[in-house]
ZAZAVEX-879348 format. One record per residue (C-alpha): residue in three letters; x, y, z. Coordinates in pm, whole numbers. Layout:
% residues N
+------+--------+--------+--------+
: resn :      x :      y :      z :
+------+--------+--------+--------+
:  ALA :      X :      Y :      Z :
...
+------+--------+--------+--------+
//
This chain:
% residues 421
+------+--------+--------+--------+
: resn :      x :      y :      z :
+------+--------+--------+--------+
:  UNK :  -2473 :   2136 :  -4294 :
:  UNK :  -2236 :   2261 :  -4527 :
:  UNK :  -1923 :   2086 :  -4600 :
:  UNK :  -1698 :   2332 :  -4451 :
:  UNK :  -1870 :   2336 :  -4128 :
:  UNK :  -1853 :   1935 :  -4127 :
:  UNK :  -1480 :   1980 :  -4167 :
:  UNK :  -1431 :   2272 :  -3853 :
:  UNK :  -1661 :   2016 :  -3677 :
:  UNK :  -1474 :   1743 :  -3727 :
:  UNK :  -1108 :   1919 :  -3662 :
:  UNK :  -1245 :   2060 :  -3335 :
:  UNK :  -1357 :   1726 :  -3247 :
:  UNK :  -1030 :   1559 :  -3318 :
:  UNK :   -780 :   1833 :  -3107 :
:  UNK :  -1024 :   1788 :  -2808 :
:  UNK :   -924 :   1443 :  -2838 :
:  UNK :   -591 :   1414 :  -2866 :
:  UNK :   -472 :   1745 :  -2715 :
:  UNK :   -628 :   1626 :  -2368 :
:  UNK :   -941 :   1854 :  -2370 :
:  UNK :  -1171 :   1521 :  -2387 :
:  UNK :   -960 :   1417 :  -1977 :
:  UNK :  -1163 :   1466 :  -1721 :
:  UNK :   -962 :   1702 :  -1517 :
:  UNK :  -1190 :   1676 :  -1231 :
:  UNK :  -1154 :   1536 :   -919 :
:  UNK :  -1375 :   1243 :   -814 :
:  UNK :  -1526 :   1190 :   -457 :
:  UNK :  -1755 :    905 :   -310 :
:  UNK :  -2039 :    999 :   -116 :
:  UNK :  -2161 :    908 :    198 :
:  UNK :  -1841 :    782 :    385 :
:  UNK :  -1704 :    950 :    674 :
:  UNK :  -1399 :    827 :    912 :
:  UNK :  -1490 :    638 :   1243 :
:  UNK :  -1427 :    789 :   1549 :
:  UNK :  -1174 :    552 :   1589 :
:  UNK :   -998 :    617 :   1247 :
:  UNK :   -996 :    998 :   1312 :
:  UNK :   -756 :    965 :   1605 :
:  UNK :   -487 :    809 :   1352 :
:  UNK :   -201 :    991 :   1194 :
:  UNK :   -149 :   1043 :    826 :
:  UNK :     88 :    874 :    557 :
:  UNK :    126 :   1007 :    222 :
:  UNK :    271 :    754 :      4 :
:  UNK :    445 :    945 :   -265 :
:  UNK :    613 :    798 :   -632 :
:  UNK :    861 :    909 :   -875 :
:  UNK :    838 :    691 :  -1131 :
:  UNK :   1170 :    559 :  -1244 :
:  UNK :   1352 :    799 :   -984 :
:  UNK :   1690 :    571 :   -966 :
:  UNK :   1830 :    469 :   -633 :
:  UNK :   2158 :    656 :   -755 :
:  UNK :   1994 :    990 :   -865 :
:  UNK :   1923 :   1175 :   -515 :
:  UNK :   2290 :   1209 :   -526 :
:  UNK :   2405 :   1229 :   -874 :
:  UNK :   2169 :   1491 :   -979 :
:  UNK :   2205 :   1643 :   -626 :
:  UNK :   1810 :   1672 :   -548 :
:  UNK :   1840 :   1854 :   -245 :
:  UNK :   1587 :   1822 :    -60 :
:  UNK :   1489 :   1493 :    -99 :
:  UNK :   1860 :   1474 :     31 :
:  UNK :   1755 :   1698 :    341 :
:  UNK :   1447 :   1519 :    456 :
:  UNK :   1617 :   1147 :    400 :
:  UNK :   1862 :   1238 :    611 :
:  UNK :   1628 :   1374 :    867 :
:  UNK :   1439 :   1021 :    855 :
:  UNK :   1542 :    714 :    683 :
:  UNK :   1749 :    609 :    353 :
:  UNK :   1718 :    322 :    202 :
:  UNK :   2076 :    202 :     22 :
:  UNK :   1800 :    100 :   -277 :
:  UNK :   1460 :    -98 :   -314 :
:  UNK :   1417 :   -393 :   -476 :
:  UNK :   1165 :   -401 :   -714 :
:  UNK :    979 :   -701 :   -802 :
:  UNK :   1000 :   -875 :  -1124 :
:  UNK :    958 :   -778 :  -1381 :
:  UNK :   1086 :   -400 :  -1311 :
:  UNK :    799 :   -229 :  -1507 :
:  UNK :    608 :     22 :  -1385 :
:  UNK :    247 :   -136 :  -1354 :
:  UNK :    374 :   -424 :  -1142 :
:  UNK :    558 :   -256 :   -946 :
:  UNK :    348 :     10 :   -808 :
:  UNK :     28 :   -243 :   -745 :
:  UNK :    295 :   -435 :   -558 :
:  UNK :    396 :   -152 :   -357 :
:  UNK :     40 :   -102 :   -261 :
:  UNK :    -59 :   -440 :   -221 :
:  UNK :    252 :   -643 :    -36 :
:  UNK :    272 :   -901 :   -293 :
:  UNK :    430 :  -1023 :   -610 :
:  UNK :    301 :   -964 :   -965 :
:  UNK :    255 :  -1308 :   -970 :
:  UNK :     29 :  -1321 :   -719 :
:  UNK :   -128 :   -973 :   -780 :
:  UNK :   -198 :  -1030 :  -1103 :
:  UNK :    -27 :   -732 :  -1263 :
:  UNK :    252 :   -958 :  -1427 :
:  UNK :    367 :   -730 :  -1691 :
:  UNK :    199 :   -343 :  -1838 :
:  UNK :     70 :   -608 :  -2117 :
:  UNK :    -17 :   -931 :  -2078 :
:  UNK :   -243 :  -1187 :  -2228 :
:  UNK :   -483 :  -1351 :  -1993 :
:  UNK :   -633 :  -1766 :  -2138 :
:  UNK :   -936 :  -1754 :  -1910 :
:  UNK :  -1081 :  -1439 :  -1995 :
:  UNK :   -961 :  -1456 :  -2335 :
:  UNK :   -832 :  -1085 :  -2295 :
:  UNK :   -517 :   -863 :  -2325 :
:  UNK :   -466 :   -608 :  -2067 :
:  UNK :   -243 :   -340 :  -2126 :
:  UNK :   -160 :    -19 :  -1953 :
:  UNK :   -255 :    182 :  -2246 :
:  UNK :   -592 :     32 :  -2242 :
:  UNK :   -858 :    258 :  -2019 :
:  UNK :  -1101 :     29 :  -2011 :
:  UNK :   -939 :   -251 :  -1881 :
:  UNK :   -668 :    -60 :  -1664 :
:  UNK :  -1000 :     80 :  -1504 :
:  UNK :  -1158 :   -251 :  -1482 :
:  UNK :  -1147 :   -374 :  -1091 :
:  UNK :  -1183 :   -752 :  -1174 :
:  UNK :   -818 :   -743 :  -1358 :
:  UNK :   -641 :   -692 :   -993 :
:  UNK :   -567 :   -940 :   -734 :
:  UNK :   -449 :   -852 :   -383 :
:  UNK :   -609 :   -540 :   -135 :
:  UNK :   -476 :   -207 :   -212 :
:  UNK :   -426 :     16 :     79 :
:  UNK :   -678 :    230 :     19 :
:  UNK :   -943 :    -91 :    -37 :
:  UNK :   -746 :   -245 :    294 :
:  UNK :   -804 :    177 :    436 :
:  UNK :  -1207 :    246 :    344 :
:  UNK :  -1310 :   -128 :    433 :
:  UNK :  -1193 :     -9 :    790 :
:  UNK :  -1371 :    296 :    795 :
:  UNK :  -1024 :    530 :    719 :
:  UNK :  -1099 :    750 :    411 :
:  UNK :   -816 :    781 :    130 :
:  UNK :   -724 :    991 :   -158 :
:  UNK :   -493 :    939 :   -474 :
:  UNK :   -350 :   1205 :   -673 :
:  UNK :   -311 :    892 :   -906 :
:  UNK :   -156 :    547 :   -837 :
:  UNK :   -174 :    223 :  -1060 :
:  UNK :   -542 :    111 :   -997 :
:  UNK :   -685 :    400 :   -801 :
:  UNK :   -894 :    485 :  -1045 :
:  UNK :  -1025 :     43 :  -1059 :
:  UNK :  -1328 :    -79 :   -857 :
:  UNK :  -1112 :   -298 :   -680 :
:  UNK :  -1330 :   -527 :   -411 :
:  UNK :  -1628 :   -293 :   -545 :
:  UNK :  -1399 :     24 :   -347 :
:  UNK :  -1238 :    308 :   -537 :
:  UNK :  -1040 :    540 :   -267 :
:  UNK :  -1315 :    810 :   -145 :
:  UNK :  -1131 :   1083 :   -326 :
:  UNK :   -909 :   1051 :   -691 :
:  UNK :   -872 :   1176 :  -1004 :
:  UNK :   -839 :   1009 :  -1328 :
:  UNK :   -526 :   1002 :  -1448 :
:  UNK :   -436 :   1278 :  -1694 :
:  UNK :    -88 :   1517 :  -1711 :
:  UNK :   -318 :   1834 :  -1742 :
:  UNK :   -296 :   1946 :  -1427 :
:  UNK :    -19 :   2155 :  -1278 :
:  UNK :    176 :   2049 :   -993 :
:  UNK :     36 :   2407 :   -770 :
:  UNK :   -260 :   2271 :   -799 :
:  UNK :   -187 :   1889 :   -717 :
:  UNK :     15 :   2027 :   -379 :
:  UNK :   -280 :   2266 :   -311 :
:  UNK :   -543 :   1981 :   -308 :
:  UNK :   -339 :   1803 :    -95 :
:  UNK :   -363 :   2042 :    144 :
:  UNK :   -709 :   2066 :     89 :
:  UNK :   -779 :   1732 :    175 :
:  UNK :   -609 :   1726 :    492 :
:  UNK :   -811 :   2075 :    569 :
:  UNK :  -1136 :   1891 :    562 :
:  UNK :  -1337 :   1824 :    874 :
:  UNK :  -1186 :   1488 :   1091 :
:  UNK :  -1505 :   1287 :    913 :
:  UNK :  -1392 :   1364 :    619 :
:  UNK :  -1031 :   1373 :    633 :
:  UNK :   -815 :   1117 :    431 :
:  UNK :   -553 :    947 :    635 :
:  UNK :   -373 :    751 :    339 :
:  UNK :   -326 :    947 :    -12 :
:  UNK :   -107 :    858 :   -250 :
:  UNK :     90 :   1076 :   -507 :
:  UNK :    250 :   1045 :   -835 :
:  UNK :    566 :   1189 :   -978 :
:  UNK :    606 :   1079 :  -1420 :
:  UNK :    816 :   1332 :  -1519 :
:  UNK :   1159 :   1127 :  -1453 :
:  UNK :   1064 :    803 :  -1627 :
:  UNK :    924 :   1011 :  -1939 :
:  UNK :   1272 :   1188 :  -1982 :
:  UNK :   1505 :    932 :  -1897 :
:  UNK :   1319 :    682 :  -2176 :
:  UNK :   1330 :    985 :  -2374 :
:  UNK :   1647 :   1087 :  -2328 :
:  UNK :   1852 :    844 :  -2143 :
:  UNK :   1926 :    806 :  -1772 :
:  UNK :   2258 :   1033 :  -1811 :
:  UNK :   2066 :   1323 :  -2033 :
:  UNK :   2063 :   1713 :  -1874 :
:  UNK :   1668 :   1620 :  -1952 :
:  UNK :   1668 :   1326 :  -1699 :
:  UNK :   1851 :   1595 :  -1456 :
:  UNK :   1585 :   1848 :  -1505 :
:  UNK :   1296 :   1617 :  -1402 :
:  UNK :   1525 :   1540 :  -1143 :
:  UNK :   1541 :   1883 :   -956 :
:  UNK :   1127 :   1911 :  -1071 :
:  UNK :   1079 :   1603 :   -879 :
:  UNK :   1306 :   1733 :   -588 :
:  UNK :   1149 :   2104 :   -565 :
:  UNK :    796 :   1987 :   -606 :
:  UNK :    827 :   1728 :   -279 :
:  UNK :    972 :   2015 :   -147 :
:  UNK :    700 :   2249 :   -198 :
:  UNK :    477 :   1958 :    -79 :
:  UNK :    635 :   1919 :    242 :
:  UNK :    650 :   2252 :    307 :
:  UNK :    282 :   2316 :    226 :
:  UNK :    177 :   1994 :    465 :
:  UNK :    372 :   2116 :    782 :
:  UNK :    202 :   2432 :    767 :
:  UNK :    -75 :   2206 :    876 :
:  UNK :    103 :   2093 :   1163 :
:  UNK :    -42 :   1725 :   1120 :
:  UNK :    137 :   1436 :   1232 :
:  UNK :    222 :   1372 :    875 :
:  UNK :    430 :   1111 :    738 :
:  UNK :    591 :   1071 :    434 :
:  UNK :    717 :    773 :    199 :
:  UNK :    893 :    815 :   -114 :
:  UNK :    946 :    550 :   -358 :
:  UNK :   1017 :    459 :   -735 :
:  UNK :    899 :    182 :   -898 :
:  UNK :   1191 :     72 :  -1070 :
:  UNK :   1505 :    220 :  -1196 :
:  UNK :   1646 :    281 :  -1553 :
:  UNK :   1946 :    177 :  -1806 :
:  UNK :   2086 :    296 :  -2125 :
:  UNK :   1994 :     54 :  -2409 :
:  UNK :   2117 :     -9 :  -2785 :
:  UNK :   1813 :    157 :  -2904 :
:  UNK :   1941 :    232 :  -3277 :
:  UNK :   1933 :   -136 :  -3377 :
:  UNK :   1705 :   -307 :  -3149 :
:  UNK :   1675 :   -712 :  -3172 :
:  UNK :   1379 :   -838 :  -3417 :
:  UNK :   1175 :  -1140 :  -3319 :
:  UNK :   1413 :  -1462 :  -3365 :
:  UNK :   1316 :  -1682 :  -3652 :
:  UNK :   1211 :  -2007 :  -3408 :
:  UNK :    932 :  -1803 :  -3353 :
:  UNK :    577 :  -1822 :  -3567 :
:  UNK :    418 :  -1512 :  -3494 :
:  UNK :     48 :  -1714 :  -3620 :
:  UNK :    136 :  -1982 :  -3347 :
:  UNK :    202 :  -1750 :  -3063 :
:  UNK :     30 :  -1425 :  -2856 :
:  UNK :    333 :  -1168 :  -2843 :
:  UNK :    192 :   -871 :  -2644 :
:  UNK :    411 :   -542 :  -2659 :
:  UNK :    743 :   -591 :  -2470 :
:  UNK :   1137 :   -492 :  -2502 :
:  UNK :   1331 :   -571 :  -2199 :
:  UNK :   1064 :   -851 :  -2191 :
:  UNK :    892 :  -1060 :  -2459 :
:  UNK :    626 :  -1318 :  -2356 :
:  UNK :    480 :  -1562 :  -2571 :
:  UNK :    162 :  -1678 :  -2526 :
:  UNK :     86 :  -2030 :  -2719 :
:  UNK :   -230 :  -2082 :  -2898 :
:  UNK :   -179 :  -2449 :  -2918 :
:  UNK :     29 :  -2553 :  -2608 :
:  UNK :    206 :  -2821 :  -2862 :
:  UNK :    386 :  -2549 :  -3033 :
:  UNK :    564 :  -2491 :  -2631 :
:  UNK :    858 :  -2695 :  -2624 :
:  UNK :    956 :  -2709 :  -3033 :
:  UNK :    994 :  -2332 :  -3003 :
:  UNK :   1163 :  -2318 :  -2666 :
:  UNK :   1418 :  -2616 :  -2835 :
:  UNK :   1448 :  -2386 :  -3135 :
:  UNK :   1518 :  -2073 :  -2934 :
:  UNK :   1789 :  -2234 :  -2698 :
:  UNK :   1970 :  -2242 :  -3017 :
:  UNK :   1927 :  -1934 :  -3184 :
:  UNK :   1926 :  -1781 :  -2849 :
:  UNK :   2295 :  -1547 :  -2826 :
:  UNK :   2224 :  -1183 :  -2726 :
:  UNK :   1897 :  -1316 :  -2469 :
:  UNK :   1822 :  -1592 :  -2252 :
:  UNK :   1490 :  -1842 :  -2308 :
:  UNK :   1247 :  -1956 :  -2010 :
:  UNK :    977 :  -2218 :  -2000 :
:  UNK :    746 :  -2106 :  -1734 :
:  UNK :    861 :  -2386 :  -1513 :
:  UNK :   1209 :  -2312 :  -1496 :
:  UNK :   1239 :  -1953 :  -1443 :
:  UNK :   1476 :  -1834 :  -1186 :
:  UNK :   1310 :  -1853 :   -816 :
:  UNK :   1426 :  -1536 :   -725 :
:  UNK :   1171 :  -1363 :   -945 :
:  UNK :    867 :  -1547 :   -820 :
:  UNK :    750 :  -1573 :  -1156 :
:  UNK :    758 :  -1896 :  -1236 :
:  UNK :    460 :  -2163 :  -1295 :
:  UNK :    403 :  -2234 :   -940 :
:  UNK :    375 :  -1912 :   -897 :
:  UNK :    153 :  -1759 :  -1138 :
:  UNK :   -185 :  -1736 :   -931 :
:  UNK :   -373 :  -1620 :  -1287 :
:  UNK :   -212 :  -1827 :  -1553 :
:  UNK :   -107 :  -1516 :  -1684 :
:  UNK :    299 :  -1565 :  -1734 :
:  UNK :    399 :  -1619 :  -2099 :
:  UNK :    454 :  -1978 :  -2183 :
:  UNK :    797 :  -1910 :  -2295 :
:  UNK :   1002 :  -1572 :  -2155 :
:  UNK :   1289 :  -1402 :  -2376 :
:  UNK :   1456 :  -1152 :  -2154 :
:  UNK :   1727 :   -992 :  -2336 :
:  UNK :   2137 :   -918 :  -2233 :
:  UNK :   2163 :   -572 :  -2154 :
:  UNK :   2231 :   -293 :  -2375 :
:  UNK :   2034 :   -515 :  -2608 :
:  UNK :   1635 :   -471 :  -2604 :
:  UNK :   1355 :   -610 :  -2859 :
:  UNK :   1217 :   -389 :  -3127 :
:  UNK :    988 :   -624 :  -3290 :
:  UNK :    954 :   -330 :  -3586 :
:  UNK :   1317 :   -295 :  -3635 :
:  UNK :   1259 :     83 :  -3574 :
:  UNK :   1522 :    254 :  -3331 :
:  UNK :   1343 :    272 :  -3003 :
:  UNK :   1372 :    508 :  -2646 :
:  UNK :   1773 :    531 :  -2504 :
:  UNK :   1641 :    465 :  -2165 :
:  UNK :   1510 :    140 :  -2074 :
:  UNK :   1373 :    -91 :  -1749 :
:  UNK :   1202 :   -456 :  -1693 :
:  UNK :   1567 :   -607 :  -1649 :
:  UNK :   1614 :   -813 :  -1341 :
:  UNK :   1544 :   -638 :  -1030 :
:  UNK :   1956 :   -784 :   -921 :
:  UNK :   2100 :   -538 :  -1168 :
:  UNK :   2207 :   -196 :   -989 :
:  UNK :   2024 :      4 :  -1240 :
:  UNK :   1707 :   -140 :  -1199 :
:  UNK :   1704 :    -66 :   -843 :
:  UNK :   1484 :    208 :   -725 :
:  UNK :   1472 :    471 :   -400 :
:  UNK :   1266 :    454 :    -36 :
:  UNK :   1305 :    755 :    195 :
:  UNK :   1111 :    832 :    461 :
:  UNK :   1036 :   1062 :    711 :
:  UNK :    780 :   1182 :    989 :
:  UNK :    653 :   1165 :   1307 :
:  UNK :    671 :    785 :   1280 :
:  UNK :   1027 :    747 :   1151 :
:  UNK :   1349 :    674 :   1302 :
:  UNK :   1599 :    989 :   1232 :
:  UNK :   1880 :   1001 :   1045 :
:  UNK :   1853 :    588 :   1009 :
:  UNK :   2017 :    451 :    675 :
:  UNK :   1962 :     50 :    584 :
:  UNK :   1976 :   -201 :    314 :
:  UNK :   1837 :   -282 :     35 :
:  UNK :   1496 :   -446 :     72 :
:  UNK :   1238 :   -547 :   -154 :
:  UNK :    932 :   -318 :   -200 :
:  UNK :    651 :   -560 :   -103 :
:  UNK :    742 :   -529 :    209 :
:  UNK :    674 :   -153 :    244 :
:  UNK :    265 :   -258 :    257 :
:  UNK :    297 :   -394 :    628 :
:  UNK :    490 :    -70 :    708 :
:  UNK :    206 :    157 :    596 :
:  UNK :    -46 :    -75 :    768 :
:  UNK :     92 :    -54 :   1150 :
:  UNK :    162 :    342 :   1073 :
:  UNK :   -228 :    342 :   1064 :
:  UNK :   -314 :     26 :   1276 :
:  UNK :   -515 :   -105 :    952 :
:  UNK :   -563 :   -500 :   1034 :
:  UNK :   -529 :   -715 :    728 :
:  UNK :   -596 :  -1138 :    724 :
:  UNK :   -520 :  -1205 :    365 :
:  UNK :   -165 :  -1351 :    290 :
:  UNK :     99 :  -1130 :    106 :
:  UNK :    406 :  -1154 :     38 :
:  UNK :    584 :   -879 :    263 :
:  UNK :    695 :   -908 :    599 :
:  UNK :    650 :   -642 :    887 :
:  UNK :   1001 :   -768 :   1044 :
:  UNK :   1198 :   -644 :    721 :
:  UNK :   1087 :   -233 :    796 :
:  UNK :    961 :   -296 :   1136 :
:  UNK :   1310 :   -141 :   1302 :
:  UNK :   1289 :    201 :   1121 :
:  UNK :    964 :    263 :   1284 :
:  UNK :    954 :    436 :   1635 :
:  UNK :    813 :    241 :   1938 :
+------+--------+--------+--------+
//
């Protein structure tokens, strides 16, 4: 082969790879599995996400329809989300009632002793890798009863979780239009009552990209904003057609902040970078010891450097995060925790970094993220507190009568009131 035709060969190969050509666009569907009589008699949730959608932005970027159907159902003054407020935690804890800590999920990079392995939301493999995830996800909780589900993507749908992926998903990719999402949606909920999901799930990334990009406050963050809003629109709109007894939950993971991204804060000087596993972090920095000797000399020496960030030892992290060594189901909490004072974030590089920022604690007003909902099942025109997002699992699971036995961490009472009787 001549050397020319090496080189077209090669170029070709690398823009399939990196312009998205290599993502498998197509949708994914496990054979064989049909609802139960029983199952086909329930109604329908679909469990939508806007990742880093702001409690506050409904209102200050005047989405209007998301305004519209809220107030038709129920508003939420914010969600809690769990600790820490980073996007892979929090939407496995959404779906699975319980903390990262006991999920697993404790940050979108961790280090994990036993298995000698990082996991890291970049990382297909292990991000598709079922044995990473604790808890039952509500589509595992859904097919193990005989209900069928579907994800338009979710953290883990795409994971042989319990040795059950949902009966219809895609891997995730940003390839494919939002006509086509909405019209697949429909087409699920066109398909015979055997084959019909009753739980799907459906994922919004436009406002977290832009507000990192861009800040929270950007015309950017705005624009993804009124996407966000028209697209749920358009989705609604489609569903009804149906005239299904639909119902619909809306939720962020987390909220967003603007940082001091030009001069980030570089890794203090108590720490030995050869002593310590430091997976990827900024509103969050774990350290991982190799030697568990090297613990307490480095937390001493940090206390004292320590100005612009606070310093944990596992043990004494603050109880309202459920984070701390008692409750770290998988040993997989950092042996010492560095979470930073905001507008300051780490930058381990010393490169300026994103303007928009999350992973603070949950407490802080821009952290907190948004629950509406709205259906047949749903209260009208109810507004509540703030609650924390675990507890939107047992919600889902009386919607659709799913049983569950294992323990989490959400409680049925906390939502229980915005349901109809």
């Amino acid at each position: 082969m001549k050397k020319s035709t090496k080189l077209f060969f090669f170029v070709l190969s690398y823009l399939c790879l990196f312009s998205g050509f290599s993502q498998d666009l197509t949708q994914q569907i496990i054979p064989n599995r049909t609802n139960s009589q029983e199952q086909q008699q329930k109604p329908y949730v679909i469990l939508i996400s806007a990742d880093g959608f702001r409690a506050d932005f409904t209102d200050k970027y005047q989405a209007k329809n998301l305004r519209k159907l809220s107030n038709d159902g129920v508003t939420a003054s914010f969600m809690l989300p769990s600790f820490p407020s980073l996007t892979f935690p929090n939407h496995y804890s959404i779906v699975t009632g319980m903390y990262p800590s006991h999920h697993g999920l404790v940050d979108n990079s961790f280090y994990d002793a036993q298995r000698q392995e990082n996991y890291g939301m970049s990382n297909k493999k292990a991000v598709a890798d079922g044995s990473w995830y604790g808890g039952t996800p509500l589509w595992v909780l859904a097919e193990k009863q005989q209900m069928l589900s579907a994800s338009f993507y979710w953290v883990a749908s795409e994971s042989n979780i319990q040795g059950t992926l949902p009966t219809y998903y895609y891997n995730y990719n940003e390839k494919i239009d939002i006509d086509t999402r909405i019209q697949t949606v429909k087409n699920w909920l066109q398909l015979p009552e055997d084959k019909r999901p009753h739980i799907i799930t459906f994922y919004f990334p436009e406002v977290d990209h832009e507000a990192h990009t861009y800040g929270p406050d950007s015309k950017e963050t705005e624009e993804a904003v009124h996407f966000v809003d028209k697209s749920v629109g358009k989705l609604v709109a489609t569903v009804d057609s149906l005239h299904l007894p639909v119902n619909f939950v809306f939720v962020s993971d987390h909220g967003m902040t603007k940082v001091e991204n030009e001069h980030p804060m570089l890794l203090p000087t108590a720490i030995d970078p050869a002593k310590f596993i430091i997976p990827r972090g900024d509103a969050l920095l774990q350290l991982y010891a190799k030697d568990k000797k090297d613990i307490l000399p480095t937390y001493k020496a940090l206390k004292k450097e320590a100005k612009d960030f606070d310093v944990y030892l596992k043990k004494n992290i603050p109880s309202r995060w459920h984070y701390a060594k008692k409750d770290d189901k998988y040993n997989r909490i950092g042996d010492i925790l560095l979470v930073p004072h905001l507008p300051k974030v780490f930058g381990i590089t010393g490169k300026s970094t994103t303007p928009g920022k999350h992973g603070f604690d949950p407490a802080l007003e821009d952290m907190h993220a948004t629950f509406f909902a709205w259906g047949p099942a749903f209260k009208a025109q109810t507004k509540i507190d703030g609650f924390e997002n675990v507890n939107i699992y047992p919600m889902i699971s009386k919607i659709l009568d799913l049983k569950y036995e294992h323990k989490i961490d959400g409680k049925l009472k906390v939502l229980d009131g915005i349901l109809k009787k």
